[in-house]
C-alpha positions in Angstrom: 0.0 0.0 0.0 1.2 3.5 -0.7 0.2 6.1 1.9 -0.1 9.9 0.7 1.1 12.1 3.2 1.2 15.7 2.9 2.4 18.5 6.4 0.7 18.4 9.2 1.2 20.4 12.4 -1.5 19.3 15.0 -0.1 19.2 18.2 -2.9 19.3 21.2 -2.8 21.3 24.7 -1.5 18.7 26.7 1.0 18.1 24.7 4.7 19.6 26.0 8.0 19.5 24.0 11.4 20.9 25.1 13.5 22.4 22.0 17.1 22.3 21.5 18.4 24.6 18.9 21.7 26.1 18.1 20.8 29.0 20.7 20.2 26.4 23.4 24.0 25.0 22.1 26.2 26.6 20.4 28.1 23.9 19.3 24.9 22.2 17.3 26.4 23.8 14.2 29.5 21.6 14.8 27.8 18.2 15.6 25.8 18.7 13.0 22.2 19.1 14.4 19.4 21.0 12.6 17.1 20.9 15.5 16.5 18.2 18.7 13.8 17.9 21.2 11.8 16.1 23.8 8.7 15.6 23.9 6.1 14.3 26.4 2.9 13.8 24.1 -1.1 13.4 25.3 -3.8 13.6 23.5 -3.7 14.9 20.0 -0.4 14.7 18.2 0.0 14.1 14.5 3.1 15.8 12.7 3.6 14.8 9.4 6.5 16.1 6.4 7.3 16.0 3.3 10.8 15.4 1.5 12.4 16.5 4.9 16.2 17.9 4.1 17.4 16.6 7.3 17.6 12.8 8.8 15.1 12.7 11.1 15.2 10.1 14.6 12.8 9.4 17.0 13.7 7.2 20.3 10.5 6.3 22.3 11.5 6.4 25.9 8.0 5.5 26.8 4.3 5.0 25.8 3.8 4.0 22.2 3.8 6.1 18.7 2.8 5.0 14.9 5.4 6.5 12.0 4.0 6.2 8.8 6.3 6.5 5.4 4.8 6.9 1.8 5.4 2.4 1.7 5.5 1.8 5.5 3.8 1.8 8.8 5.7 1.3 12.0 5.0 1.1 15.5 7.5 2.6 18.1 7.3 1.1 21.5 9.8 1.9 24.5 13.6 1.6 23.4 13.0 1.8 19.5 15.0 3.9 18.0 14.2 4.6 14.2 16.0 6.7 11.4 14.2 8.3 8.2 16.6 9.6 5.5 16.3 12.5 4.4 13.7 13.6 1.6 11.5 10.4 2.9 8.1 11.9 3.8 6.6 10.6 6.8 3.9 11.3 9.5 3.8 10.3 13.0 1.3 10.6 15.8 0.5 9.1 19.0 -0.8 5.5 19.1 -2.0 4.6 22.3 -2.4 7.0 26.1 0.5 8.6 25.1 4.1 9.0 24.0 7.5 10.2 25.6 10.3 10.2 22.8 13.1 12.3 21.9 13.9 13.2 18.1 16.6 15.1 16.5 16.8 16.2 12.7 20.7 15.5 11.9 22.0 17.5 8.8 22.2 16.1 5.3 26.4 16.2 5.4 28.9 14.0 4.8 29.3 13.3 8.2 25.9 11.2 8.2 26.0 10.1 4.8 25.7 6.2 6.4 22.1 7.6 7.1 21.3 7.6 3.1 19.7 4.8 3.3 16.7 2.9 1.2 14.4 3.5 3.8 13.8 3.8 7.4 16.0 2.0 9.8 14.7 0.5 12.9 16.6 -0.6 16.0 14.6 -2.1 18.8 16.4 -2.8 22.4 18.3 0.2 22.4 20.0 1.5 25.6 19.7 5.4 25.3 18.6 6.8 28.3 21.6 9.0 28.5 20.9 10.6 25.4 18.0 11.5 26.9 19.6 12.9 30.0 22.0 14.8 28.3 19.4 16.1 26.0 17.2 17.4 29.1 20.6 19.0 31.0 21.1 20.8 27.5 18.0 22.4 27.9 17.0 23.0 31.5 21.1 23.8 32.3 21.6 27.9 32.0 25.6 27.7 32.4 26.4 28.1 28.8 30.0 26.1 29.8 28.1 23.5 31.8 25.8 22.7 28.4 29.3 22.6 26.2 29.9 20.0 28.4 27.6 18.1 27.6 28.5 18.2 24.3 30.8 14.7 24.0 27.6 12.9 25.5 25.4 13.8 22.6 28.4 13.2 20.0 28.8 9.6 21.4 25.9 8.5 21.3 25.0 9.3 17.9 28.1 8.2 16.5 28.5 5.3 18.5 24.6 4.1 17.7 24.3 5.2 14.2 27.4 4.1 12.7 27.6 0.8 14.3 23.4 0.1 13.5 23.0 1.7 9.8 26.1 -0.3 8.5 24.7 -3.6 10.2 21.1 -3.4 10.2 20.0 -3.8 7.1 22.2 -6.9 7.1 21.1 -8.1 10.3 17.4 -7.8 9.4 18.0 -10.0 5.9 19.6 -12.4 7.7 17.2 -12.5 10.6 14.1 -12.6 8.3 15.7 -15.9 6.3 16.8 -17.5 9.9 13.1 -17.1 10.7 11.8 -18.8 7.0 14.2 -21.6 7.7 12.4 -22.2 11.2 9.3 -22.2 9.5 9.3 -23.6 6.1 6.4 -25.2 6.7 5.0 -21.8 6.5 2.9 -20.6 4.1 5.2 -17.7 2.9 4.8 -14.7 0.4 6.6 -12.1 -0.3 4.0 -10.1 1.8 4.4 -11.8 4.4 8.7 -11.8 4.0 8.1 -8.2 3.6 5.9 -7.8 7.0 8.1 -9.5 9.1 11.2 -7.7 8.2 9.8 -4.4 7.4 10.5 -4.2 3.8 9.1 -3.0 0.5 8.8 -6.0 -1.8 11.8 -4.0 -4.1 13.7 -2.8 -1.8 13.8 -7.1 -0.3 14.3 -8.2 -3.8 17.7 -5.9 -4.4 18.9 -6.7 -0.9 18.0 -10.8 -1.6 20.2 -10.3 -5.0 22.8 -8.4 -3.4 22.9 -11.3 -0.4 22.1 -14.4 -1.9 22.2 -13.9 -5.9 18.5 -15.3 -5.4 14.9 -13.6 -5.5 13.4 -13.5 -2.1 11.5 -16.5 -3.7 14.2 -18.0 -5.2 16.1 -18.2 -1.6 12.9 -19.9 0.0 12.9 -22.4 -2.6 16.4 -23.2 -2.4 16.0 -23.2 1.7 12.8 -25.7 1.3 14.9 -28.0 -1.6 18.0 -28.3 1.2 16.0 -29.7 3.9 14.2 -32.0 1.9 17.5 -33.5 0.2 18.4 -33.9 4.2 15.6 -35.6 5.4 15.6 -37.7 2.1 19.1 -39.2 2.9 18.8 -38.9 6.8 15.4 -40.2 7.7 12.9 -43.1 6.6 10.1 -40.4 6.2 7.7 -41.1 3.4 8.3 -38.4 1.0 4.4 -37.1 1.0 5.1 -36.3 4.8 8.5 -34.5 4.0 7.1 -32.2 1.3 4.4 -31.0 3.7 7.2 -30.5 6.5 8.8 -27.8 3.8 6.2 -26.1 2.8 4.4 -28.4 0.0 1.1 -29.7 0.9 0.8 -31.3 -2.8 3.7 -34.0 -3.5 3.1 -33.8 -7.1 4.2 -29.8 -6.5 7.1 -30.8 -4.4 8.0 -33.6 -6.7 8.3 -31.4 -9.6 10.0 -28.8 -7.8 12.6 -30.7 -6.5 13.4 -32.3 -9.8 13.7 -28.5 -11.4 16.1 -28.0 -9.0 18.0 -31.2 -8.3 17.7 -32.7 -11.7 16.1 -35.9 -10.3 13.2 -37.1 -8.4 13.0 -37.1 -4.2 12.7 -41.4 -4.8 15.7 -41.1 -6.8 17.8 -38.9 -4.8 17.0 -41.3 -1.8 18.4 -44.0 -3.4 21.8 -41.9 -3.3 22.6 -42.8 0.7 21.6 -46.7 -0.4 24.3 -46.6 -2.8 26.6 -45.0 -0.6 26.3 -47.6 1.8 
C-alpha cells in the first residue's frame, strides 16, 4: 500500500515538548544538528513532512507512537530507535495514552551520509537513556559552559549508535528474516508476508535478496525448502508425501516437480543416493 502524506502540524494542549536549537547550544552547528527535542505527548499529536532535508530520529522512551512512510507503517514502543533519510516523507502521531520520545533532525552532510539509506532504519532494544539525560541538562542547564559539556555525550551517542546500527542493520534484518523462514518452512510464505516480518518494501527485499544471496526473495525460500528436503531424504525413513508437507508443499506432485527443477532428479531417486553410498 502507498500512503499519501502531505504537512501536518496538530499538536494538542496537553501536549509539551522541550526544544534544543543552536541557541540552546552553540556547538549544534558543529555536531551537525538541525534541530533536537523532547517531547512528552497526550492527547492529540500528528506531525507529518514531506521530502524533509534533514535525517530525522525518533527514540521512544515510553508509551507508544505509529510513524507512517509513503510504503511503510511502523509502531515505536519503548527503546526503538528509528532513522528516516532525508527527503522520505513521513507522519507520525501518537498511538495509544501517550508517547514520551526524543527526536533530532541531523544535517544532510557528509558526516551522516551512512544515514542515506533505502528506507527507514529501525533498532529495537536500544539503551539510550543517557541521550535523553543529556538532551534534558542541554535544555534545562543555563551555564552556557556546563551545556558545552555536555557536548561529547550527545556526539557519542549518535556516533557510536548510528554508525555501528546503519552499517549492520540492514544486514542483520535480511539475515534475521531468512533464519526465521528456515524455522518455518512449513509456513505458508509470500513475499507479503517476508516483507511484514522484516519491514520491507517487496523492491527494496528483492535488491537486498540479490545483493545477499544472488536469489529472489522466492528463489532463496525455494532453495531453503529443496535443502531440507534433500536432508531428510538421505537422513530419515520419512515417506516423502510427509517430508514435502514439512517444507512447505502440501501437494507431493508440486514438491515432486519442484525438486526435480532444481536437483535434476526425483525425491525417490535422490533417496536411493545414501543406499548406494552404503
Amino acid at each position: 500500500m502507498r500512503y499519501n502524506i502531505k504537512d501536518i502540524l496538530d499538536i494538542g494542549p496537553h501536549c509539551t515538548e522541550r526544544f534544543i536549537d543552536s541557541q540552546t547550544l552553540a556547538q549544534m552547528p558543529n555536531l551537525e544538528i538541525a534541530l533536537a527535542g523532547c517531547s512528552n505527548l497526550l492527547g492529540r499529536y500528528c506531525v507529518a513532512r514531506t521530502a524533509p532535508l534533514e535525517h530525522t530520529l525518533f527514540y521512544t522512551l515510553a508509551g507508544q507512537g505509529k510513524l507512517t512512510t509513503q510504503n511503510e507503517q511502523y509502531t515505536l514502543n519503548a527503546n526503538t530507535l528509528i532513522v528516516l533519510p532525508a527527503k522520505q516523507s513521513f507522519e507520525v502521531k501518537i498511538d495509544g495514552e501517550h508517547w514520551d520520545v526524543i527526536w533530532l533532525n541531523l544535517a544532510n552532510t557528509k558526516r551522516w551520509k551512512h544515514l542515506n539509506l533505502a528506507q527507514a532504519l529501525v533498532l529495537t532494544d536500544q539503551k539510550l537513556e543517557s541521550l535523553h539525560l543529556a538532551m534534558e541538562l542541554l535544555y534545562s542547564e543555563p551555564n552556557a559552559n556546563l551545556r558545552k559539556s555536555v557536548t561529547p555525550v550527545l556526539s557519542h551517542y549518535l556516533n557510536t549508535t548510528l554508525q555501528n546500527n546503519s552499517q549492520g542493520a540492514a544486514h542483520n534484518r535480511l539475515i534475521g528474516l531468512f533464519e526465521e523462514v528456515d524455522k518455518r518452512l512449513q509456513f505458508g510464505w509470500t513475499i507479503k508476508k517476508m516483507c511484514e516480518y522484516a519491514h520491507y518494501s517487496p523492491p527494496h527485499l528483492h535488491r537486498l535478496c540479490l545483493a545477499q544471496f544472488g536469489k529472489s526473495p522466492i528463489q532463496q525460500l525455494i532453495y531453503l525448502r529443496i535443502e531440507r528436503a534433500k536432508n531428510l531424504l538421505l537422513n530419515t525413513r520419512w515417506p516423502i508425501a510427509h517430508i514435502a508437507v514439512y517444507v512447505g508443499y502440501p501437494n507431493i506432485f508440486n514438491f515432486s516437480k519442484r525438486f526435480k527443477k532444481s536437483v535434476g532428479i526425483a525425491p525417490s531417486e535422490f533417496r536411493k543416493i545414501d543406499t548406494f553410498l552404503e
